[in-house]
PDB file of N, CA, C and O in Angstrom:
ATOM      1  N   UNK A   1      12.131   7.271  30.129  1.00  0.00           N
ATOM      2  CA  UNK A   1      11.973   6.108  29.285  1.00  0.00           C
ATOM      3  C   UNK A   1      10.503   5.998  28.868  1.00  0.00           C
ATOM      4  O   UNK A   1       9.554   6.012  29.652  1.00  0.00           O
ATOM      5  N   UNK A   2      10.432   5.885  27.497  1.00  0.00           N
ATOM      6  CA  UNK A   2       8.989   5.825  26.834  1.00  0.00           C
ATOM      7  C   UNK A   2       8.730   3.899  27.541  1.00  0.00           C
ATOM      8  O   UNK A   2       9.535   3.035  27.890  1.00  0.00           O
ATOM      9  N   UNK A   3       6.653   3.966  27.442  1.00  0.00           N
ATOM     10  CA  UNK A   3       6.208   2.791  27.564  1.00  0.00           C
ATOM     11  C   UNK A   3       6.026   2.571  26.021  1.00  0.00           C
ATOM     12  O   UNK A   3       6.267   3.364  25.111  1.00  0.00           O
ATOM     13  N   UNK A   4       5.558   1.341  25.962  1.00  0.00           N
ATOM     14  CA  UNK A   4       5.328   0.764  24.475  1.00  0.00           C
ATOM     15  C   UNK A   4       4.109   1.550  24.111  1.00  0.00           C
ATOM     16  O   UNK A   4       3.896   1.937  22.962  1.00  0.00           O
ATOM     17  N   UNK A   5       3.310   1.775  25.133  1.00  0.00           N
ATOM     18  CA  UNK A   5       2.007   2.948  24.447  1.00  0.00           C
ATOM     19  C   UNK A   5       2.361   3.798  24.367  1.00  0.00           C
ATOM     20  O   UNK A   5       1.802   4.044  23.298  1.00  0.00           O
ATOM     21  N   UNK A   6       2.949   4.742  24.586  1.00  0.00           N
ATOM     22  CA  UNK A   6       3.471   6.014  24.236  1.00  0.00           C
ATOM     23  C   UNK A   6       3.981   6.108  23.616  1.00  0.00           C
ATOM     24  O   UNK A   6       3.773   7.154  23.001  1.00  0.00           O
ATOM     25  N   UNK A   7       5.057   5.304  23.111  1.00  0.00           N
ATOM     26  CA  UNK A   7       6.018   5.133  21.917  1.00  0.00           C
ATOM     27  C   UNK A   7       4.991   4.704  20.864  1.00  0.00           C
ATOM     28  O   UNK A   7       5.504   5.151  19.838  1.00  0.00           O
ATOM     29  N   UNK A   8       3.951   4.159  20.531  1.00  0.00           N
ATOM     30  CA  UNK A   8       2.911   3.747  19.437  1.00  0.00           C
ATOM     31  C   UNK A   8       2.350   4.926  19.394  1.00  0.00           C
ATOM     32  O   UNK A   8       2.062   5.498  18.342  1.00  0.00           O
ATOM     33  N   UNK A   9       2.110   5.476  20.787  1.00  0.00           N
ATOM     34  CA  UNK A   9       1.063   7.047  20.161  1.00  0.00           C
ATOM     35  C   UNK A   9       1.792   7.733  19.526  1.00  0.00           C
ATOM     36  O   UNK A   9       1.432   8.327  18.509  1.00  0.00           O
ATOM     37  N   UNK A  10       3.008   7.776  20.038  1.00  0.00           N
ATOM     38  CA  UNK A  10       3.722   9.060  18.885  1.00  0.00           C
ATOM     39  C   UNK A  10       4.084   8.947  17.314  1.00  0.00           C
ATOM     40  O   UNK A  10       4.386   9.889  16.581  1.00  0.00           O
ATOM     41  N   UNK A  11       3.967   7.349  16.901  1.00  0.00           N
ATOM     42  CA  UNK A  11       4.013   6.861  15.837  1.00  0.00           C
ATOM     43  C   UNK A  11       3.241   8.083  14.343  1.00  0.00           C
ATOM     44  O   UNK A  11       2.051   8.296  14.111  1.00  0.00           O
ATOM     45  N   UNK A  12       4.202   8.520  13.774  1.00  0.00           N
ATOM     46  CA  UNK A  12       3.814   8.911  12.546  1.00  0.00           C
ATOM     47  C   UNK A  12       4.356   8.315  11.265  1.00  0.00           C
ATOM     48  O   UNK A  12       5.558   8.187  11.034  1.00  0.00           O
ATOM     49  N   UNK A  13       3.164   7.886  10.276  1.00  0.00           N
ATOM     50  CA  UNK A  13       3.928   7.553   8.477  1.00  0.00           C
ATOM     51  C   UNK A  13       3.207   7.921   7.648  1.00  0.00           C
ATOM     52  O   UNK A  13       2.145   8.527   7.791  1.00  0.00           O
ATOM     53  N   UNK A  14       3.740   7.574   6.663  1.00  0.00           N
ATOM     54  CA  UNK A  14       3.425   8.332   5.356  1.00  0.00           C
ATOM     55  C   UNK A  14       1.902   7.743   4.965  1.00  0.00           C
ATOM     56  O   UNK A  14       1.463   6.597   5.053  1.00  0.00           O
ATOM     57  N   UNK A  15       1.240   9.046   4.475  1.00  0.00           N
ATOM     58  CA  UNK A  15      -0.009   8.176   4.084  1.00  0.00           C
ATOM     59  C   UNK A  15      -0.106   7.256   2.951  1.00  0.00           C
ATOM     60  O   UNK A  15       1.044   7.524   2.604  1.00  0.00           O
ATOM     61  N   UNK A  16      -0.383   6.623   2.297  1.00  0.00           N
ATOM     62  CA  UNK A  16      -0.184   5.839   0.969  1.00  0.00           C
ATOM     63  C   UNK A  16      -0.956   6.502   0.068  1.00  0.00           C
ATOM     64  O   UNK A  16      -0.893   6.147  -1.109  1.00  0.00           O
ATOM     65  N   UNK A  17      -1.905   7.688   0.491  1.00  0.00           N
ATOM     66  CA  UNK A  17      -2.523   8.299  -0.380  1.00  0.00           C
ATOM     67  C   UNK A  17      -2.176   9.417  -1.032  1.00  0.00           C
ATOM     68  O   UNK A  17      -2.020   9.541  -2.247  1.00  0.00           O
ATOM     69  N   UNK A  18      -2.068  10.173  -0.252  1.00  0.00           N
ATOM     70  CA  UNK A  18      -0.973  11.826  -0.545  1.00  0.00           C
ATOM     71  C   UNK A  18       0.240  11.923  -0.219  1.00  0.00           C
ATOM     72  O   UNK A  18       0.885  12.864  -0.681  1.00  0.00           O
ATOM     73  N   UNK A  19       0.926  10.883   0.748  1.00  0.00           N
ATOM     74  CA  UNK A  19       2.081  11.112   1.180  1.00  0.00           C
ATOM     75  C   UNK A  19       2.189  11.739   2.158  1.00  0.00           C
ATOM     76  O   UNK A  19       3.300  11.546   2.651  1.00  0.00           O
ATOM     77  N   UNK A  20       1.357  12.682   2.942  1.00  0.00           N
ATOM     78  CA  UNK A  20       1.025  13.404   4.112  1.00  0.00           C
ATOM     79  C   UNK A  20       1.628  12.668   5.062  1.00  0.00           C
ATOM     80  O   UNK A  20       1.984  11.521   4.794  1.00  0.00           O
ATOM     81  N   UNK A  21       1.839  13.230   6.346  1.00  0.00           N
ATOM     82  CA  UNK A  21       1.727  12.314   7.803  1.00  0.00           C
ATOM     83  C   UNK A  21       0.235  11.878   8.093  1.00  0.00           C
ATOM     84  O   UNK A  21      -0.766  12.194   7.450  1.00  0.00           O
ATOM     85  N   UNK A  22       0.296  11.357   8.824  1.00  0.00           N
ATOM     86  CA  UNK A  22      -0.421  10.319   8.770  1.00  0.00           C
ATOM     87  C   UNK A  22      -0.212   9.458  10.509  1.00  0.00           C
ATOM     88  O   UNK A  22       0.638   8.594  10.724  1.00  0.00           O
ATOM     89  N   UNK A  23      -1.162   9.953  11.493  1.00  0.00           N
ATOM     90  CA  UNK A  23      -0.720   9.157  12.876  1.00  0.00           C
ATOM     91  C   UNK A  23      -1.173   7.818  12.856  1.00  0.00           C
ATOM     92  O   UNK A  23      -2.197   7.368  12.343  1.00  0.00           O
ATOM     93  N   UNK A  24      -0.223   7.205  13.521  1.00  0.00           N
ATOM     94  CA  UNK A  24      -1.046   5.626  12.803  1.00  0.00           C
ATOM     95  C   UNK A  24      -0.822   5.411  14.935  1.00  0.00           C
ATOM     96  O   UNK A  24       0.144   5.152  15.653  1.00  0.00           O
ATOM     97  N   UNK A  25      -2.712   5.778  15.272  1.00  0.00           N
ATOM     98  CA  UNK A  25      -2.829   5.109  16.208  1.00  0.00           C
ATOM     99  C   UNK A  25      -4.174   4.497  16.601  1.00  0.00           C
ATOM    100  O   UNK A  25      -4.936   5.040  15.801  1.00  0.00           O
ATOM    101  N   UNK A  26      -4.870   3.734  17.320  1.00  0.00           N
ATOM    102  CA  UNK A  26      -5.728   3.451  17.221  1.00  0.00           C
ATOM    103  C   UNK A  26      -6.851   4.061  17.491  1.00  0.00           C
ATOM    104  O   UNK A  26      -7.897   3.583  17.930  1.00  0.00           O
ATOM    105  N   UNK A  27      -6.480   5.601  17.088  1.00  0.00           N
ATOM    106  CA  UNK A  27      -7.666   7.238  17.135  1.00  0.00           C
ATOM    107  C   UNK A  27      -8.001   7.314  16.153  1.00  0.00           C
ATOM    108  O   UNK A  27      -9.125   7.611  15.749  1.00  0.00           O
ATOM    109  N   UNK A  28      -6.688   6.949  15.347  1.00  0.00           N
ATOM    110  CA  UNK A  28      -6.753   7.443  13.650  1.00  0.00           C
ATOM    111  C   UNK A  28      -7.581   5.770  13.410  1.00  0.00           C
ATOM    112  O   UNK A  28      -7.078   4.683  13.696  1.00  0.00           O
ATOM    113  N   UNK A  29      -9.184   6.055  12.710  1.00  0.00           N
ATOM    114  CA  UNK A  29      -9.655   5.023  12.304  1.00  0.00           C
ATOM    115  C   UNK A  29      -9.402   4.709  10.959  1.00  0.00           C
ATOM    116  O   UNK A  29      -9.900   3.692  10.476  1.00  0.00           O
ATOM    117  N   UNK A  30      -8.436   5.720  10.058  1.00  0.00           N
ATOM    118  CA  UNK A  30      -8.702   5.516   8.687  1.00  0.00           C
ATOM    119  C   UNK A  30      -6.851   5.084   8.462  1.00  0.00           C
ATOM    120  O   UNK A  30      -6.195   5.290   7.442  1.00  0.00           O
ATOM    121  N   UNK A  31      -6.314   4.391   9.884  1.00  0.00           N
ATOM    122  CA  UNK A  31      -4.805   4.330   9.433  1.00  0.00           C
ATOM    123  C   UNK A  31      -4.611   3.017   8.266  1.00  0.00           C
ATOM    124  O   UNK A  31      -5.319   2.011   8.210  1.00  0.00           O
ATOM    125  N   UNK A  32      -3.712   3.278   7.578  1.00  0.00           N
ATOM    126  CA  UNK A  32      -2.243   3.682   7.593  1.00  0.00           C
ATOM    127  C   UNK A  32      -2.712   5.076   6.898  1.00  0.00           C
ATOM    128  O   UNK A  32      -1.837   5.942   6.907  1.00  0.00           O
ATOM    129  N   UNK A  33      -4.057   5.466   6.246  1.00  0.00           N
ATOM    130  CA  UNK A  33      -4.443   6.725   5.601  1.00  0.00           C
ATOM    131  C   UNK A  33      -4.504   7.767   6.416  1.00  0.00           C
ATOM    132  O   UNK A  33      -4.465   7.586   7.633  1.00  0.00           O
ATOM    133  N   UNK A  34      -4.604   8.956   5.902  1.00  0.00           N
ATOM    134  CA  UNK A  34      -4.925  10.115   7.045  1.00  0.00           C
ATOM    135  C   UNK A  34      -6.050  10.661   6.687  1.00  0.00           C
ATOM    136  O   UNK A  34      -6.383  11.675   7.301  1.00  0.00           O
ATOM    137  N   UNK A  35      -6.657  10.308   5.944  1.00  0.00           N
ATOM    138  CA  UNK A  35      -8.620  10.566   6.417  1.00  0.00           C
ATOM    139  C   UNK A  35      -9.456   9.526   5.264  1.00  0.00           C
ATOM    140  O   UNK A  35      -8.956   8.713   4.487  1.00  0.00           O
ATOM    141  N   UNK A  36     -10.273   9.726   5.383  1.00  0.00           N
ATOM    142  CA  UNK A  36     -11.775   9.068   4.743  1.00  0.00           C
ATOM    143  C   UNK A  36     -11.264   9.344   2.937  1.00  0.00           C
ATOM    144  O   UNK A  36     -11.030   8.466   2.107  1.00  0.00           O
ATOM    145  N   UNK A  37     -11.212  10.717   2.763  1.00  0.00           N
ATOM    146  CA  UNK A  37     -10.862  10.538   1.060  1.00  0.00           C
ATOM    147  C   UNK A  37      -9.765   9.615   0.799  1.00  0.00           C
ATOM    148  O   UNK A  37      -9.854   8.782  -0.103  1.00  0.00           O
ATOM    149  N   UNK A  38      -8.492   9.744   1.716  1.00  0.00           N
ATOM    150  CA  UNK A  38      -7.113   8.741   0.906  1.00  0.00           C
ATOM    151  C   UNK A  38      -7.906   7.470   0.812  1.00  0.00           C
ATOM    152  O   UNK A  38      -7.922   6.794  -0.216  1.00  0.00           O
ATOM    153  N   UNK A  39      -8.749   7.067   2.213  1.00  0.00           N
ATOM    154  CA  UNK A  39      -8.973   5.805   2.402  1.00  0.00           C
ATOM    155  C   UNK A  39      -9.963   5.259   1.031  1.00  0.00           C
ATOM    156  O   UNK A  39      -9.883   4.221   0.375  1.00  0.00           O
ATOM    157  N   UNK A  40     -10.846   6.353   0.930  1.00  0.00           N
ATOM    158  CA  UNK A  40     -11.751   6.175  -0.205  1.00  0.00           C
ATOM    159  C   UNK A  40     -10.868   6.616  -1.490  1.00  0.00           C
ATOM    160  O   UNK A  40     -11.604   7.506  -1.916  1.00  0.00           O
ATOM    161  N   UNK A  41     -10.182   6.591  -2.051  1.00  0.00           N
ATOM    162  CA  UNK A  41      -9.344   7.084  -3.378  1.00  0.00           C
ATOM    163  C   UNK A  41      -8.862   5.548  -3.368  1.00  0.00           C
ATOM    164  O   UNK A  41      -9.376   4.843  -4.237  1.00  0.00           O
ATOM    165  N   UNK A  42      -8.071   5.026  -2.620  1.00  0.00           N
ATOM    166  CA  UNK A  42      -7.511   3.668  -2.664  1.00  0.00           C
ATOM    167  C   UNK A  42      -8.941   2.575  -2.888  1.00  0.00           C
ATOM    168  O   UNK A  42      -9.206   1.683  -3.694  1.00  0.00           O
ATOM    169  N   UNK A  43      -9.233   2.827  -2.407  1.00  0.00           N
ATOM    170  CA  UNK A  43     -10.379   1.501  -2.511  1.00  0.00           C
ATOM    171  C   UNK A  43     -10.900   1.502  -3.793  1.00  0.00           C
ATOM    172  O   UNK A  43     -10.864   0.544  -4.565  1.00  0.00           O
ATOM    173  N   UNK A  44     -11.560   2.983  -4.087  1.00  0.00           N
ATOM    174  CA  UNK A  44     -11.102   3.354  -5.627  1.00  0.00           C
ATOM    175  C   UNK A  44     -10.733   2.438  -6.521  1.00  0.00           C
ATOM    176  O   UNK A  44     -11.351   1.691  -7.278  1.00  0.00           O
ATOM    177  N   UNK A  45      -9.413   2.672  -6.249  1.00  0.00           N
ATOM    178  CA  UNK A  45      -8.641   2.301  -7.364  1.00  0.00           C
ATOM    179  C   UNK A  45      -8.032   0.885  -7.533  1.00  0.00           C
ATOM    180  O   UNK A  45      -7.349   0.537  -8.496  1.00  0.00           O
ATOM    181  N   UNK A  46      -8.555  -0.308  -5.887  1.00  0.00           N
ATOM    182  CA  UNK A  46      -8.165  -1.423  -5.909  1.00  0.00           C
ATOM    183  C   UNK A  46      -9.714  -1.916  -7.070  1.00  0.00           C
ATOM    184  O   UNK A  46      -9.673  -2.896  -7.813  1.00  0.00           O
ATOM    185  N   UNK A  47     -10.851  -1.047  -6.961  1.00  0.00           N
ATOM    186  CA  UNK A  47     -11.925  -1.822  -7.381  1.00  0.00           C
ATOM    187  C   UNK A  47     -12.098  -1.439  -8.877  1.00  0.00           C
ATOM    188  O   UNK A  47     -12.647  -2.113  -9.749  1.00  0.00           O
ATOM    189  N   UNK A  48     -11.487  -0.155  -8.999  1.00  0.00           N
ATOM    190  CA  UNK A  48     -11.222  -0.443 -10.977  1.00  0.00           C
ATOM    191  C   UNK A  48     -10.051  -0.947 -11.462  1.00  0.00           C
ATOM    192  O   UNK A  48      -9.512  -0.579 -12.506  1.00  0.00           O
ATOM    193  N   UNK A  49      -9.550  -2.002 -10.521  1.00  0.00           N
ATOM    194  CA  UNK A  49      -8.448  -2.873 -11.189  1.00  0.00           C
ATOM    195  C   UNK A  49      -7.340  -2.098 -11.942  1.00  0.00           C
ATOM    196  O   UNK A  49      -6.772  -2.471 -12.969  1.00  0.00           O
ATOM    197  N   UNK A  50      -7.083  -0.681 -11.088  1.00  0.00           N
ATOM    198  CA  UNK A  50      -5.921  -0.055 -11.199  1.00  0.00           C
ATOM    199  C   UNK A  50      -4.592  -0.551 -10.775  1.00  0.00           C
ATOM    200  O   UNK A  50      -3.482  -0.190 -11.167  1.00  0.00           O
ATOM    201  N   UNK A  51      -4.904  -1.418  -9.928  1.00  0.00           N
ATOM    202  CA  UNK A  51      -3.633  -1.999  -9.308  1.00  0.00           C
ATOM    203  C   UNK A  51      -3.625  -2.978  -9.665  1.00  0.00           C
ATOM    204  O   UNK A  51      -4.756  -3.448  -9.540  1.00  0.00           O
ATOM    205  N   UNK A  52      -2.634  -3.986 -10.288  1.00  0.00           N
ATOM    206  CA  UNK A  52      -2.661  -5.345 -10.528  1.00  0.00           C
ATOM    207  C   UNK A  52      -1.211  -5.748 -10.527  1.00  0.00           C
ATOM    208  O   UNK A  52      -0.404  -4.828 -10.394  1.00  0.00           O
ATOM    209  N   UNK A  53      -0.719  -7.058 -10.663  1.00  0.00           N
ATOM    210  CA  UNK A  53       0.218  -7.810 -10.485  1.00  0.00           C
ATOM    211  C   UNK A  53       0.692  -7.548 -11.565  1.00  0.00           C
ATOM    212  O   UNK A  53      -0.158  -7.268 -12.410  1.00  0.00           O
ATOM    213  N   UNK A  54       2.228  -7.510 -12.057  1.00  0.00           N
ATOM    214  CA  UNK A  54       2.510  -7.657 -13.720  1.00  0.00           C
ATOM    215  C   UNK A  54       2.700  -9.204 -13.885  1.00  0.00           C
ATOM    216  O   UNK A  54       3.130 -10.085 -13.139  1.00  0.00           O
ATOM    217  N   UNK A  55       2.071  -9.173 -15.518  1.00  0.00           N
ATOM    218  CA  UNK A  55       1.940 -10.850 -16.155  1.00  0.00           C
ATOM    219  C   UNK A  55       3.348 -11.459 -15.933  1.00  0.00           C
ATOM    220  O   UNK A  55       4.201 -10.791 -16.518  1.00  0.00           O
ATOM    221  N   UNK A  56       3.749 -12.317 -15.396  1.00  0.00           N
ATOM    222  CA  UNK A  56       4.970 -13.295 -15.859  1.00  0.00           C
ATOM    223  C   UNK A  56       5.364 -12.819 -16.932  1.00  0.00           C
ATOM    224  O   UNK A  56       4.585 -12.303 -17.734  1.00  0.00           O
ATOM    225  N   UNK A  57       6.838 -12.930 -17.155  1.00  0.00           N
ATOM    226  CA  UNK A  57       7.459 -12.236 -18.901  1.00  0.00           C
ATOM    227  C   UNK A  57       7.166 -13.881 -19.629  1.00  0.00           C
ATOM    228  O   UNK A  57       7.295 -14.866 -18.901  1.00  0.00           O
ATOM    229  N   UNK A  58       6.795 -14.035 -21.014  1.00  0.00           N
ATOM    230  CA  UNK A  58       6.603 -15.429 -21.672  1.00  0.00           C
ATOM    231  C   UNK A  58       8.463 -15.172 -22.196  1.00  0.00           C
ATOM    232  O   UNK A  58       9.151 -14.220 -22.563  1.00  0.00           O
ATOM    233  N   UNK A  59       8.684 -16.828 -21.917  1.00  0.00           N
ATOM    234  CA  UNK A  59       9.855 -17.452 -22.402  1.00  0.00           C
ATOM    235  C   UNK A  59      10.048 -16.901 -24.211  1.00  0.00           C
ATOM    236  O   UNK A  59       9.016 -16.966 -24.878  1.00  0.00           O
ATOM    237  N   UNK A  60      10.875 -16.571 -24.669  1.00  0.00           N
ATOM    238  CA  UNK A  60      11.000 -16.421 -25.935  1.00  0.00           C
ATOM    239  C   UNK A  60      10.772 -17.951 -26.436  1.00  0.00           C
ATOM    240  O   UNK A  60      10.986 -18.869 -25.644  1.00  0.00           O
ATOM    241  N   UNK A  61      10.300 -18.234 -27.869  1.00  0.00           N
ATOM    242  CA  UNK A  61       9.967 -19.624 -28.315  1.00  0.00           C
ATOM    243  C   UNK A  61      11.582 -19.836 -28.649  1.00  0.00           C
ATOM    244  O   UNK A  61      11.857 -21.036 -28.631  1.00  0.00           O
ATOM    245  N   UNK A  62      12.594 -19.079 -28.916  1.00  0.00           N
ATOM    246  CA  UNK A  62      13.830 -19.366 -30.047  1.00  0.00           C
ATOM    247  C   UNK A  62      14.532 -20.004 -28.301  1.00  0.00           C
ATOM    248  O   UNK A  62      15.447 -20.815 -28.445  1.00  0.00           O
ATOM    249  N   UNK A  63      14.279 -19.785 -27.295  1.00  0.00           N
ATOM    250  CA  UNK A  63      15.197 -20.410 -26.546  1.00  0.00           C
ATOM    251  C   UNK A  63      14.799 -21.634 -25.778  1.00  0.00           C
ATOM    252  O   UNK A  63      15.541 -22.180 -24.962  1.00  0.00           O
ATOM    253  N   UNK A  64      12.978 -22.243 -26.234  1.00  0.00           N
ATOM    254  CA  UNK A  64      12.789 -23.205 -25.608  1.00  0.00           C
ATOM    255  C   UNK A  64      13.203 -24.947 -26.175  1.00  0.00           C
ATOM    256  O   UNK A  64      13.313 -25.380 -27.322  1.00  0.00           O
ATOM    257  N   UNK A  65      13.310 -25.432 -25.244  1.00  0.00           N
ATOM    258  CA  UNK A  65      14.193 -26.409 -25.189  1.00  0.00           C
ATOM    259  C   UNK A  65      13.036 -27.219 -26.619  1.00  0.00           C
ATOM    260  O   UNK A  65      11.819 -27.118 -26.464  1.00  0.00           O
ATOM    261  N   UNK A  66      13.584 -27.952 -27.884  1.00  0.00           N
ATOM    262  CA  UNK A  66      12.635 -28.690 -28.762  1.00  0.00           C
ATOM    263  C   UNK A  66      12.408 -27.621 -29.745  1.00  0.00           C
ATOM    264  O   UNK A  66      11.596 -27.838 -30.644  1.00  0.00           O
ATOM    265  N   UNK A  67      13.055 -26.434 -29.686  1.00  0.00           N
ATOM    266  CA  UNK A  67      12.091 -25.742 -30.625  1.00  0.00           C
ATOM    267  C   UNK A  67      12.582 -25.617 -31.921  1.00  0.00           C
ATOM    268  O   UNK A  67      11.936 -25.110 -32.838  1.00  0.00           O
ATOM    269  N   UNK A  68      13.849 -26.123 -32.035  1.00  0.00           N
ATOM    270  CA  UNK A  68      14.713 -26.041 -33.075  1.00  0.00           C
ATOM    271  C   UNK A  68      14.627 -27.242 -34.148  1.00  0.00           C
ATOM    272  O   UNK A  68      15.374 -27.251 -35.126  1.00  0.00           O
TER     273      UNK A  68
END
């Protein structure tokens, strides 16, 4: 029978950067990434506002209530 630490060390996922494995334990300092570039590529790309929320869709005017 595994302990809860042993069962966390063996923990592997996907990196969010390459998709690689990726050990997510508290050795790996660059987790959920699997090294310094994924970690640095993401940060990247949160700070040229590559990633963003999509806008709300706008209501068409022909279906708002008054518009007729």
């Amino acid at each position: 029978m595994h302990s809860k630490e042993s069962v966390a060390a063996d923990k592997t996922v996907r990196c969010p950067g390459c998709a690689g494995a990726s050990v997510y334990t508290a050795a790996n300092p660059y987790r959920p990434f699997c090294s310094q570039r994924c970690k640095s590529i993401d940060l990247g790309a949160w700070a040229s506002e590559n990633y963003r929320l999509p806008e709300p869709a706008q209501p068409d005017q022909d279906t708002l209530p008054g518009s007729r």
